[in-house]
C-alpha positions in Angstrom: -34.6 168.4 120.6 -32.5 168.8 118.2 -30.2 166.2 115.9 -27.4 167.7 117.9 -28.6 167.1 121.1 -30.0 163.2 120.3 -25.8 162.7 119.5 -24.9 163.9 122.5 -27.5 162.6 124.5 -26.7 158.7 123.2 -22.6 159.6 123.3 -23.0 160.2 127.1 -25.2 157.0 127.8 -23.0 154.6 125.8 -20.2 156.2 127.9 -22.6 155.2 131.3 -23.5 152.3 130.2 -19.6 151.2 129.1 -18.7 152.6 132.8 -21.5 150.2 134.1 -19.9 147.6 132.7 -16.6 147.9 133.5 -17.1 148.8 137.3 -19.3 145.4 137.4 -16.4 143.0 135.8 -14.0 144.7 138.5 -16.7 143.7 141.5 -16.8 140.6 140.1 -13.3 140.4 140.1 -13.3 141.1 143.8 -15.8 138.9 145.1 -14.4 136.0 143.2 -10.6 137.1 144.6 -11.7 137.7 148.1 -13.7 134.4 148.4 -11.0 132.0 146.8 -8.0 133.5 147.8 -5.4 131.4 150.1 -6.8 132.3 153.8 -10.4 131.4 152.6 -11.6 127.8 153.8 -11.4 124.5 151.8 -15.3 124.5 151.1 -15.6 128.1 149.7 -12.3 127.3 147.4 -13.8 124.3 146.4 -17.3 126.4 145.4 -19.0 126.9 142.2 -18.0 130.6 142.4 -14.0 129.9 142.2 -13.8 127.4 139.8 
């Protein structure tokens, strides 16, 4: 392998691993919005998750 290939091999994980990262802050995101939001109940608004 050559030095070429290493760069170009550790560009495209840093750009899977930044894609990771993003896509689990936006589930996060979701989950915390679809449990807290106004039709949820009084005990999952009041949960550790949505405070």
């Amino acid at each position: 392998m050559t030095r070429r290939d290493s760069l170009v091999t550790g560009a495209v994980l840093l750009i899977c691993a930044t894609i990771l990262v993003i896509f689990t802050d936006v589930e996060i995101r979701m989950v915390r919005w679809l449990s807290c939001d106004p039709l949820a109940t009084p005990a999952e608004r009041d949960s550790e998750r949505c405070r």
